[in-house]
PDB file of N, CA, C, O and CB in Angstrom:
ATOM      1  N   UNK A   1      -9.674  -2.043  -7.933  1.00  0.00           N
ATOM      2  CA  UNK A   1      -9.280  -2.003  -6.543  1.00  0.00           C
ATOM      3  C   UNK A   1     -10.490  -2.418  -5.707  1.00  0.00           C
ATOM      4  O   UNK A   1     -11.472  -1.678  -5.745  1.00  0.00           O
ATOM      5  CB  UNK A   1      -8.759  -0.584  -6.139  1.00  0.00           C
ATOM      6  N   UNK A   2     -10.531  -3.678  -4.849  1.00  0.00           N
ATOM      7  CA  UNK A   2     -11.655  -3.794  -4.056  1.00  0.00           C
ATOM      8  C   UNK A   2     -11.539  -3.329  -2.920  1.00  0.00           C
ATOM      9  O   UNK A   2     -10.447  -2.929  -2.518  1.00  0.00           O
ATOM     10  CB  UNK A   2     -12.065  -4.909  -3.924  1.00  0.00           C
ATOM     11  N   UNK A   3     -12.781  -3.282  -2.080  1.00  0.00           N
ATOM     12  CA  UNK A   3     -12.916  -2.472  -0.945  1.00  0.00           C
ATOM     13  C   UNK A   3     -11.899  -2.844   0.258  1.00  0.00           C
ATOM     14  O   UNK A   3     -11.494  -2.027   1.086  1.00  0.00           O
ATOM     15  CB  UNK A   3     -14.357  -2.578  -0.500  1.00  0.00           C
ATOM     16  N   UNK A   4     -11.624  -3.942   0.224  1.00  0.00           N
ATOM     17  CA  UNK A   4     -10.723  -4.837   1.226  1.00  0.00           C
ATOM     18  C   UNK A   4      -9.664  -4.368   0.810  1.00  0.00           C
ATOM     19  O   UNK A   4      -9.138  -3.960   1.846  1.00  0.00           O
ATOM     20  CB  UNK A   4     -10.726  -6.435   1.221  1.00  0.00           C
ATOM     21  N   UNK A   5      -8.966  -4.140  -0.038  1.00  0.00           N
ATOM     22  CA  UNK A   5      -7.667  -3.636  -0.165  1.00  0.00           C
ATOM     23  C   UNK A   5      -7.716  -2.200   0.317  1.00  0.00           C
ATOM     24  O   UNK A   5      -6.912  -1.630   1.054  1.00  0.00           O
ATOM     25  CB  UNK A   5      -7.150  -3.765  -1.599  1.00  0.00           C
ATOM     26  N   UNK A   6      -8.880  -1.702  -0.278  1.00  0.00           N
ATOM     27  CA  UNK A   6      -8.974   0.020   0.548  1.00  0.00           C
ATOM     28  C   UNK A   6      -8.699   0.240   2.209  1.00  0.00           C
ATOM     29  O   UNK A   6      -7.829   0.769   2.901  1.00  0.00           O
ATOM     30  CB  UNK A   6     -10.739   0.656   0.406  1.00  0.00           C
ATOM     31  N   UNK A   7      -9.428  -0.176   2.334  1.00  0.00           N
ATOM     32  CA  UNK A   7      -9.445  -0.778   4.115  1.00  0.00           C
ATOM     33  C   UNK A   7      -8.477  -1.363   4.290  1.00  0.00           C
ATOM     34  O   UNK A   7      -8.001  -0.771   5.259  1.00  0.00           O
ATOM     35  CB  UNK A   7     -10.523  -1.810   4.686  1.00  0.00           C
ATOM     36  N   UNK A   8      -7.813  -2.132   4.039  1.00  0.00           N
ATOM     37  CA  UNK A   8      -6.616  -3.061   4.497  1.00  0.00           C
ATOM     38  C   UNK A   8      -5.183  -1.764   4.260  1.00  0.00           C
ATOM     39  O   UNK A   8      -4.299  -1.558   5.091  1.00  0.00           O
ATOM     40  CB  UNK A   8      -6.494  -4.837   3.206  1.00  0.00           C
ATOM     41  N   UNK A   9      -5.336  -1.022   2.832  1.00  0.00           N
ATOM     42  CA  UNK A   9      -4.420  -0.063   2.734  1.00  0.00           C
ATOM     43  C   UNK A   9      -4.545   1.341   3.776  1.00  0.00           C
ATOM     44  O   UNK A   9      -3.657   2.081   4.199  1.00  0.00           O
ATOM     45  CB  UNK A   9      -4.495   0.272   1.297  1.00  0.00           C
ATOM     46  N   UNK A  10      -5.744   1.357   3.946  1.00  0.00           N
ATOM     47  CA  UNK A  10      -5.696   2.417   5.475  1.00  0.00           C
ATOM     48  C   UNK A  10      -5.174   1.712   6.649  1.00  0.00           C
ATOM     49  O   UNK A  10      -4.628   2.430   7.486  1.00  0.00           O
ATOM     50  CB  UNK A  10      -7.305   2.968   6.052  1.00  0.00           C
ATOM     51  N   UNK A  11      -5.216   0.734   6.830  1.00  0.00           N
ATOM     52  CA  UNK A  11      -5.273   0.528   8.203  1.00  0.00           C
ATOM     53  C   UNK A  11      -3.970  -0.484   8.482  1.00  0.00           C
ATOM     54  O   UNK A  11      -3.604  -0.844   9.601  1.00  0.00           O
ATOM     55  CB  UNK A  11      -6.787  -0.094   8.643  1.00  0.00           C
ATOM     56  N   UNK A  12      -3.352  -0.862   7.212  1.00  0.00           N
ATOM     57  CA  UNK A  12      -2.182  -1.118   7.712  1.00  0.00           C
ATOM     58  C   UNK A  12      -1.578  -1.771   5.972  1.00  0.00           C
ATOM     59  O   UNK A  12      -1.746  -2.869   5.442  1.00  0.00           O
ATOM     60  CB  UNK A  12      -2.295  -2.273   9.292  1.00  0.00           C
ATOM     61  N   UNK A  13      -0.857  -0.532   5.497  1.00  0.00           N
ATOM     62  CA  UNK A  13      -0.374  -0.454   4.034  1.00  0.00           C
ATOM     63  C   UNK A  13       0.370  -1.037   3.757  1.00  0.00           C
ATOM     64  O   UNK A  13       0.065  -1.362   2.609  1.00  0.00           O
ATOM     65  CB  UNK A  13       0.009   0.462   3.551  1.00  0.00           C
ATOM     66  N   UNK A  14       1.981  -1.840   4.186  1.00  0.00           N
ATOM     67  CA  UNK A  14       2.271  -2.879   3.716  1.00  0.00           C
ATOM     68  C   UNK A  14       1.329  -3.970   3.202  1.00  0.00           C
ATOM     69  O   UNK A  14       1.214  -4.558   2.127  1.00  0.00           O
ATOM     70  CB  UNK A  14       2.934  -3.224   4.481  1.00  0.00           C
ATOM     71  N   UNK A  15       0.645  -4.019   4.482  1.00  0.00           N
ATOM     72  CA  UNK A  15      -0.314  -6.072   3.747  1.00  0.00           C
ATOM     73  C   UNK A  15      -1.126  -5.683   2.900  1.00  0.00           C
ATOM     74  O   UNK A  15      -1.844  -6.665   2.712  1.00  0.00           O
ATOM     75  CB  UNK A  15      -1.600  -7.323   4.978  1.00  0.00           C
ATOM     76  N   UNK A  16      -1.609  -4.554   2.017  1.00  0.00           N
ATOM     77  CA  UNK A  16      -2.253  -4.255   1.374  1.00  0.00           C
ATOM     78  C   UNK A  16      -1.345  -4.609  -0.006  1.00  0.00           C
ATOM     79  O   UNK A  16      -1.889  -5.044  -1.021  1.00  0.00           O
ATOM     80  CB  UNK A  16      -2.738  -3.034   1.779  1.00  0.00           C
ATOM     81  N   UNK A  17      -0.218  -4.423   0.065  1.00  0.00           N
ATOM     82  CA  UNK A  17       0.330  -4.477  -1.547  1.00  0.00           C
ATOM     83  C   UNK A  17       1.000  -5.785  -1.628  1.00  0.00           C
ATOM     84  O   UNK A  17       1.696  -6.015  -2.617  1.00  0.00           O
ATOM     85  CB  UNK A  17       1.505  -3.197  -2.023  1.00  0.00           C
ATOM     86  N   UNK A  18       0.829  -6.946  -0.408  1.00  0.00           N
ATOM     87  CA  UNK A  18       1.804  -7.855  -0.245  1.00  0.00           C
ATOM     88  C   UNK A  18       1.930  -8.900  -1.393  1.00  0.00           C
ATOM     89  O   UNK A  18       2.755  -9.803  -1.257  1.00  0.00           O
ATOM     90  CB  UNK A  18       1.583  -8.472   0.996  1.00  0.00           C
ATOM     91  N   UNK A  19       1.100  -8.827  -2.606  1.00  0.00           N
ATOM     92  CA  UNK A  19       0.706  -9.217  -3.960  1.00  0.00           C
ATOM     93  C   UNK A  19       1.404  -8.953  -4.320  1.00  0.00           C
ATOM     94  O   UNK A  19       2.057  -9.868  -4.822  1.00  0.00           O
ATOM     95  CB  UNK A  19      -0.184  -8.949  -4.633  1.00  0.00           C
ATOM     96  N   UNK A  20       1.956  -7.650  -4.449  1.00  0.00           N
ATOM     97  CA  UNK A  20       2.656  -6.480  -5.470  1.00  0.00           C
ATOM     98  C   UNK A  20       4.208  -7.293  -5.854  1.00  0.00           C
ATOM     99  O   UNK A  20       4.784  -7.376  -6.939  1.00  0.00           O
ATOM    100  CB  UNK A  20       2.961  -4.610  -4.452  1.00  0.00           C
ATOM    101  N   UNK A  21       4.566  -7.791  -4.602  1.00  0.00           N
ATOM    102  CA  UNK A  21       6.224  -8.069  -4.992  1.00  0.00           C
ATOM    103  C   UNK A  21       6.520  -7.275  -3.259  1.00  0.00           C
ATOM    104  O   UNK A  21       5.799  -6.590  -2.533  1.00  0.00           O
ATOM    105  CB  UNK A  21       7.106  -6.915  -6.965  1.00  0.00           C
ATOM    106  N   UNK A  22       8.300  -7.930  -3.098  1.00  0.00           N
ATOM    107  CA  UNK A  22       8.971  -7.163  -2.235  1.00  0.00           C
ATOM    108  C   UNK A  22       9.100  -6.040  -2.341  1.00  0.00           C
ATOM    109  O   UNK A  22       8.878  -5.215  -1.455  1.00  0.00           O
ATOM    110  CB  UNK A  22       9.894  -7.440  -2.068  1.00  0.00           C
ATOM    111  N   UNK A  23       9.512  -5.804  -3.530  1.00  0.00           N
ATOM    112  CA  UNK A  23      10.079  -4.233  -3.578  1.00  0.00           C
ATOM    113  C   UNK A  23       8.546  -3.184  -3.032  1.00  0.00           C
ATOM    114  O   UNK A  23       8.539  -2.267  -2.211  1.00  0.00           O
ATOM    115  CB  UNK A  23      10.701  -3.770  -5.649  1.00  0.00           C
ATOM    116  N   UNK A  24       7.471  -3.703  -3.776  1.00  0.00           N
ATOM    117  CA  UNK A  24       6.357  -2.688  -3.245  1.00  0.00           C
ATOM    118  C   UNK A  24       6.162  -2.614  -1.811  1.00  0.00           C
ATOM    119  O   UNK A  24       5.846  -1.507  -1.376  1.00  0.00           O
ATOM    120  CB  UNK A  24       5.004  -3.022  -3.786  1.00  0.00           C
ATOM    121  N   UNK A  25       6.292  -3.607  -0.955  1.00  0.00           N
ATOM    122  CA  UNK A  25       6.002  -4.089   0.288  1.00  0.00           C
ATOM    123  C   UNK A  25       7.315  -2.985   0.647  1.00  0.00           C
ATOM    124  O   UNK A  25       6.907  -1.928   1.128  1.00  0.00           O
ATOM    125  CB  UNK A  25       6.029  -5.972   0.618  1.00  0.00           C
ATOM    126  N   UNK A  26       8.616  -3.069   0.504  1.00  0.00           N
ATOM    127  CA  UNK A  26       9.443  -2.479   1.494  1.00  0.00           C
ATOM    128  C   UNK A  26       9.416  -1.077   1.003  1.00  0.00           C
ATOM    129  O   UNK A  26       9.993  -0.399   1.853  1.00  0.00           O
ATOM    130  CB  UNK A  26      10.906  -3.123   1.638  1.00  0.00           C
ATOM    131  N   UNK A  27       9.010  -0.332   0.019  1.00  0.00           N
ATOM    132  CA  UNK A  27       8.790   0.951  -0.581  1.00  0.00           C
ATOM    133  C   UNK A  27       7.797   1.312   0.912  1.00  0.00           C
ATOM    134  O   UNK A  27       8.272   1.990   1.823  1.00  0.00           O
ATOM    135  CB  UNK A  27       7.961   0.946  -2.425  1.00  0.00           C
ATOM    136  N   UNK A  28       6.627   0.840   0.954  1.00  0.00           N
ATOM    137  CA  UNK A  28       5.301   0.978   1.491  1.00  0.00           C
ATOM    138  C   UNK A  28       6.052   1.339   2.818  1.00  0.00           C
ATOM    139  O   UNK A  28       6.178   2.419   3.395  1.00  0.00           O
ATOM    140  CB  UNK A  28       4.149  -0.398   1.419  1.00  0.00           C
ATOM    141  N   UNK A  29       6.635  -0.259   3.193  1.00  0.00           N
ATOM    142  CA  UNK A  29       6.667  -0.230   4.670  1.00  0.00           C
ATOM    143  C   UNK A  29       7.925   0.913   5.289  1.00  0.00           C
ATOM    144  O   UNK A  29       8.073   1.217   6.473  1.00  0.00           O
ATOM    145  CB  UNK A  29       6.979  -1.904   5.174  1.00  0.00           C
ATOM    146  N   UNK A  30       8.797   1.450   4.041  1.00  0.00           N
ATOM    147  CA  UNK A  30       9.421   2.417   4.552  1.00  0.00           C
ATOM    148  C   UNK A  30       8.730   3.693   4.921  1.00  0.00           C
ATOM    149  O   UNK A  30       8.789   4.288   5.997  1.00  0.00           O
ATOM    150  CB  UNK A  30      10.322   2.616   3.790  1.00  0.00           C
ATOM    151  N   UNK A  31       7.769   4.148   3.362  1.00  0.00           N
ATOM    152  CA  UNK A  31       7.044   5.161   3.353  1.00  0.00           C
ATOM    153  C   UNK A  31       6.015   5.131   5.009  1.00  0.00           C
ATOM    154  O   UNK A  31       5.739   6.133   5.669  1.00  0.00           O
ATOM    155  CB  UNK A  31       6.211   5.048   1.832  1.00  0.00           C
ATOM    156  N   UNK A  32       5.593   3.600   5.364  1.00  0.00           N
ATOM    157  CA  UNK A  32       4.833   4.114   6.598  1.00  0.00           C
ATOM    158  C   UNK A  32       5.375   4.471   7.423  1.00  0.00           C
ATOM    159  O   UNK A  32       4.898   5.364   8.122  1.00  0.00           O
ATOM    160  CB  UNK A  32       4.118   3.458   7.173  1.00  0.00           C
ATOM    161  N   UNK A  33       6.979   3.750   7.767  1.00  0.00           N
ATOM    162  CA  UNK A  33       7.995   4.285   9.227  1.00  0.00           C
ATOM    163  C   UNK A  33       8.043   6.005   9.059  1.00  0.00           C
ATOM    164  O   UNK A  33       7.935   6.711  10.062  1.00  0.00           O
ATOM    165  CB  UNK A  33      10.062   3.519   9.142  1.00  0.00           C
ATOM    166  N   UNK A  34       8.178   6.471   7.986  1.00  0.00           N
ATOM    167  CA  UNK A  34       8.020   7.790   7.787  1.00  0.00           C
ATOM    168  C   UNK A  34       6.944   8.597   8.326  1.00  0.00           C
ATOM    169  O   UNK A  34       7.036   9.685   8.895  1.00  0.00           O
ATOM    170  CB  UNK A  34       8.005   7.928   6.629  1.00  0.00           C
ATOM    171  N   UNK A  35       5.628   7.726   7.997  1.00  0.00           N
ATOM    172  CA  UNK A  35       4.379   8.372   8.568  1.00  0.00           C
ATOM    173  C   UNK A  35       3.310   7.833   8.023  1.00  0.00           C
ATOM    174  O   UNK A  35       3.597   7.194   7.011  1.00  0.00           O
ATOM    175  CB  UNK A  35       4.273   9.782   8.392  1.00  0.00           C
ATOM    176  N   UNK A  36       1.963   7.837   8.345  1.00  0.00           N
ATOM    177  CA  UNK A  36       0.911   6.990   8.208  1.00  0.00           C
ATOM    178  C   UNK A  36       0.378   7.137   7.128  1.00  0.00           C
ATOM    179  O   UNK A  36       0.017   6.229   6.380  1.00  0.00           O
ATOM    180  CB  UNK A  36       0.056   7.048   9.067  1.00  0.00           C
ATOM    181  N   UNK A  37       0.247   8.662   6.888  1.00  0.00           N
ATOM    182  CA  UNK A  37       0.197   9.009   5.249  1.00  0.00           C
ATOM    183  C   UNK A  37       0.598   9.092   4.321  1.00  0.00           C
ATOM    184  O   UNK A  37      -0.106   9.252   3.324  1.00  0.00           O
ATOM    185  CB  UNK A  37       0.061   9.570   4.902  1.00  0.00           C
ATOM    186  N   UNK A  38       2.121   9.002   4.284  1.00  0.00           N
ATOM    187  CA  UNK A  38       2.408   8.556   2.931  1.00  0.00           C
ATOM    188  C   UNK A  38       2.661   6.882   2.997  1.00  0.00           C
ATOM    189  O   UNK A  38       2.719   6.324   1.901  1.00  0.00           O
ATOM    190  CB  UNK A  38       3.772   9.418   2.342  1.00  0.00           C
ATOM    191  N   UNK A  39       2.777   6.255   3.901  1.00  0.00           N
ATOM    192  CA  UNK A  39       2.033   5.145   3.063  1.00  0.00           C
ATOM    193  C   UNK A  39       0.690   4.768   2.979  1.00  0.00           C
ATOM    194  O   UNK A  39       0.364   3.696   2.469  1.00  0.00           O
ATOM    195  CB  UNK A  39       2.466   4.098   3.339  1.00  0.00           C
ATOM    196  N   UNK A  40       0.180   5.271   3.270  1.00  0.00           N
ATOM    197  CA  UNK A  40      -1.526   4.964   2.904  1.00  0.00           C
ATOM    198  C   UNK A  40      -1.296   5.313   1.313  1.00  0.00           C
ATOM    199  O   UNK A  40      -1.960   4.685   0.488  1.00  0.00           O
ATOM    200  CB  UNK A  40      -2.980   6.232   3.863  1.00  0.00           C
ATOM    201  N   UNK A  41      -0.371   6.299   0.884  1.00  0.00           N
ATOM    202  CA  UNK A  41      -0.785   7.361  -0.260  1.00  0.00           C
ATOM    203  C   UNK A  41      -0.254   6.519  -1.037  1.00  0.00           C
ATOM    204  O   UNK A  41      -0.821   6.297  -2.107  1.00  0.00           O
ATOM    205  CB  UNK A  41      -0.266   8.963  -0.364  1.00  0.00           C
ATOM    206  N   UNK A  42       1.133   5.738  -0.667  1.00  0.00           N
ATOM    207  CA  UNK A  42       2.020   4.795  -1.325  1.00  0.00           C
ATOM    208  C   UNK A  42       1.434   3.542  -1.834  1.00  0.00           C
ATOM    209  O   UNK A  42       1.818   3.062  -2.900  1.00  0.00           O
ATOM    210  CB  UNK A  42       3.042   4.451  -0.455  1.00  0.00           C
ATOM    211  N   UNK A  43       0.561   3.018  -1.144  1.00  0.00           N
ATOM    212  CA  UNK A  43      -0.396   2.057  -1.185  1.00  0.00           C
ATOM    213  C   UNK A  43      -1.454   2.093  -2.214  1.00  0.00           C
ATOM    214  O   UNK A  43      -1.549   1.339  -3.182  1.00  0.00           O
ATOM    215  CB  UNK A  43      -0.945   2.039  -0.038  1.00  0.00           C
ATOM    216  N   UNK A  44      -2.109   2.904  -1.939  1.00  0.00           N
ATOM    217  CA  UNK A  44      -3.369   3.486  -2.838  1.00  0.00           C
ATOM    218  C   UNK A  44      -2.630   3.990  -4.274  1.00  0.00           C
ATOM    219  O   UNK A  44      -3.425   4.095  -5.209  1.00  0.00           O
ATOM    220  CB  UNK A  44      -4.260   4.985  -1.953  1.00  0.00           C
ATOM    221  N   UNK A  45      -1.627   4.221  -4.491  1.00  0.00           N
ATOM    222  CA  UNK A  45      -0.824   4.275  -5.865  1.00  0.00           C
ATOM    223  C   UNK A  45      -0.805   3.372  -6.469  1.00  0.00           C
ATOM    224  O   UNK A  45      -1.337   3.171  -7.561  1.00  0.00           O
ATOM    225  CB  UNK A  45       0.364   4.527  -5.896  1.00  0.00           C
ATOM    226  N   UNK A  46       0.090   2.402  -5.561  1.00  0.00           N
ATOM    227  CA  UNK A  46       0.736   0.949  -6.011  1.00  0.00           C
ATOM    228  C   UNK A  46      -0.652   0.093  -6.445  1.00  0.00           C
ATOM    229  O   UNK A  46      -0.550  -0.705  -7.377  1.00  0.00           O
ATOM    230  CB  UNK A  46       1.711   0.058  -4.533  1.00  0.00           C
ATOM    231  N   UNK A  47      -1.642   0.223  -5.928  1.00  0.00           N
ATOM    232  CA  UNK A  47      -3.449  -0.757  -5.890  1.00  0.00           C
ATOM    233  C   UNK A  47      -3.113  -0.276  -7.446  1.00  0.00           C
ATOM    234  O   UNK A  47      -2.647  -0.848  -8.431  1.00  0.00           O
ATOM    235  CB  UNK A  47      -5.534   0.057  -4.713  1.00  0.00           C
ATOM    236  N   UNK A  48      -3.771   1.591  -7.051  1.00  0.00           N
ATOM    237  CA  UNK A  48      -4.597   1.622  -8.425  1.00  0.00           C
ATOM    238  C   UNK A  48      -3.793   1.539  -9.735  1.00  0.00           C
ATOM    239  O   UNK A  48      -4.387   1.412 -10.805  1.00  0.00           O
ATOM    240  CB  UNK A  48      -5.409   2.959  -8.524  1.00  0.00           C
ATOM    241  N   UNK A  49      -2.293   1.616  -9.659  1.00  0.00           N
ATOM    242  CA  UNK A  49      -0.901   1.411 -10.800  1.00  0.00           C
ATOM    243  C   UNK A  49      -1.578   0.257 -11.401  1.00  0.00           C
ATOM    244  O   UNK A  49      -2.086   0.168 -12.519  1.00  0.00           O
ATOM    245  CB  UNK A  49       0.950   0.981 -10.107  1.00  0.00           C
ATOM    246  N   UNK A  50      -1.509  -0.469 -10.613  1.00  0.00           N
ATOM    247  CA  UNK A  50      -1.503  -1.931 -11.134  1.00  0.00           C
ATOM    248  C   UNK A  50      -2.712  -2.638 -11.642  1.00  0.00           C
ATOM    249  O   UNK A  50      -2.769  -3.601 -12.407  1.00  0.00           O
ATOM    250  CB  UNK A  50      -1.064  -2.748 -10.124  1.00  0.00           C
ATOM    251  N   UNK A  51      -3.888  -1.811 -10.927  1.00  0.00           N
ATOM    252  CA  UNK A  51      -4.947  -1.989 -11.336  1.00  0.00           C
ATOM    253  C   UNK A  51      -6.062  -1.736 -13.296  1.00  0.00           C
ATOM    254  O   UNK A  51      -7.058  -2.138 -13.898  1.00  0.00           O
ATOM    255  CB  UNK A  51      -5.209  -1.284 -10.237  1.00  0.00           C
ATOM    256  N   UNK A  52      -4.956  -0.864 -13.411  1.00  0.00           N
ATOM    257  CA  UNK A  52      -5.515  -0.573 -15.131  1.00  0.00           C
ATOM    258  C   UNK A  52      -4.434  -1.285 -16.138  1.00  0.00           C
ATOM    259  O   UNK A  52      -4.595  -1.227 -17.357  1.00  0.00           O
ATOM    260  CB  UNK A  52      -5.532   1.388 -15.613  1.00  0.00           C
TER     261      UNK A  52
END
């Protein structure tokens, strides 16, 4: 996970996974309409999932 995705997943968590596929992107961007933290949390999952 690089730092730019960290930062990019705080500060605005859809464009952080926009790699991932749709489905991650509209998971995210629902989880943020919900609230800021779970998609930050949604985000930072989806990075580090994919990352190992």
């Amino acid at each position: 996970m690089s730092c730019l995705r960290v930062i990019l997943a705080i500060l605005f968590p859809p464009l952080a996974v926009i790699d991932y596929g749709c489905g991650s992107v509209l998971i995210v961007f629902l989880l943020t309409l919900c609230g800021w933290v779970p998609g930050v949390i949604g985000a930072l999952i989806i990075l580090n999932k994919n990352q190992q």
